[in-house]
C-alpha positions, 0 to 999 in steps of 0.5 A, spaced: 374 799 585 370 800 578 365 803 582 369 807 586 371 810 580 365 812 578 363 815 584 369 819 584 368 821 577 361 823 578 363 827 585 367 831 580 362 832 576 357 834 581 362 838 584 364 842 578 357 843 575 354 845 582 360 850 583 359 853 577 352 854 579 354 858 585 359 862 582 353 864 576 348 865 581 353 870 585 355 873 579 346 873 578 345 876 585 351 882 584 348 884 578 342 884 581 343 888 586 346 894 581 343 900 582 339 902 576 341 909 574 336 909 567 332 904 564 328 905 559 322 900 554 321 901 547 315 899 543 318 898 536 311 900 532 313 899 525 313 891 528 307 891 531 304 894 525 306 890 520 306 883 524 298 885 526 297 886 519 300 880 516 297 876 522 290 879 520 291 877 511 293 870 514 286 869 518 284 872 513 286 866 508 285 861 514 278 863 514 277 863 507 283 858 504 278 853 502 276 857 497 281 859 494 284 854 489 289 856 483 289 855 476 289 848 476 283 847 482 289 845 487 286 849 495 291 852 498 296 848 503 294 849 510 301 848 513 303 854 508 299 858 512 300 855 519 308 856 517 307 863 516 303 864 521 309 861 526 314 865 522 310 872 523 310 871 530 316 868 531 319 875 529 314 880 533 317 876 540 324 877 538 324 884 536 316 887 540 321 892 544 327 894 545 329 894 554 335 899 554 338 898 562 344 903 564 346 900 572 352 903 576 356 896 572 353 895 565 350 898 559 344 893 557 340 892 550 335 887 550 330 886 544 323 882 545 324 876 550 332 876 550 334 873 545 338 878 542 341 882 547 348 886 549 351 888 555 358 893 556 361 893 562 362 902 564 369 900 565 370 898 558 367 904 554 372 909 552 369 916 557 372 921 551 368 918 546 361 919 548 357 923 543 350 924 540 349 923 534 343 923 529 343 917 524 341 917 517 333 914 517 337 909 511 340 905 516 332 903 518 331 901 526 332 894 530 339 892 531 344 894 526 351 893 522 354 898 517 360 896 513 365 900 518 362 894 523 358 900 528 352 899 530 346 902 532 340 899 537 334 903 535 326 902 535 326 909 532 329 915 529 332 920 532 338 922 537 343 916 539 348 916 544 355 913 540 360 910 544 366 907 543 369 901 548 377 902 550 379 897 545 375 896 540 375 902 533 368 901 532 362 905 535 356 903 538 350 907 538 343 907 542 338 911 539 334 914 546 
């Protein structure tokens, strides 16, 4: 009986893992098949330039770090340098660009390799509510918040697309 049990919970188990798996997989195939209206892949310069310049300060300091000491004769750490270089990297991979994917379902933002992303479904953005618009070069580049809790996608300065969703106050911007 304890291993009937047993195997009836794990079936349930398996069941329900694996009909989650298909159900997701469908889902992933019909968002696939998606005709894709606009799509555009933009470079976030500012990123590239100022990771590539930090990048060659610390190989500087690799190549040269045994020289370096401070007042007291202590060489500087290694491991500082390495971190930093980590660090660095780190943040050229989740923001190098910006993917921006309009199908005839969803409006996607991607930045670098996925992790900050967000997606709106067409049937939920307010039609009335689209305007162009030219934010302020304050509000800087990159995946933004304002203190109204608008945000704003931008790898550049220039025209956004501002929308509002049908339930939500607050506007989203896509500067293309």
């Amino acid at each position: 009986k304890l291993y009937a049990s047993i195997f009836n919970v794990w079936a349930s188990l398996w069941y329900n893992n694996h009909s989650y798996c298909f159900h997701f997989c469908e889902k992933q195939i019909k968002l696939k098949m998606a005709k894709t209206i606009f799509y555009e892949k933009q470079n976030t310069i500012v990123v590239w330039v100022v990771c590539l310049i930090v990048l060659a300060i610390i190989l500087i300091f690799v190549f040269f770090g045994d020289n370096i000491t401070n007042d007291k004769g202590d060489k500087m750490p290694v491991l500082f340098i390495y971190l930093n270089a980590i660090l660095i990297l780190t943040a050229f991979l989740l923001f190098y660009d910006m993917k921006i994917n309009l199908t005839d379902q969803i409006l996607s933002i991607k930045f670098g390799i996925g992790v900050f992303k967000k997606q709106f479904k067409l049937e939920d953005i307010d039609k009335s509510s689209i305007d162009l618009h030219k934010p302020s070069i304050f509000n800087g580049i990159g995946w933004r918040y304002n203190l109204k809790g608008d945000m704003l996608f931008n790898t550049k300065f220039g025209t956004a697309v501002r929308f509002k969703l049908k339930n939500k106050s607050k506007s989203y911007s896509v500067v293309t």
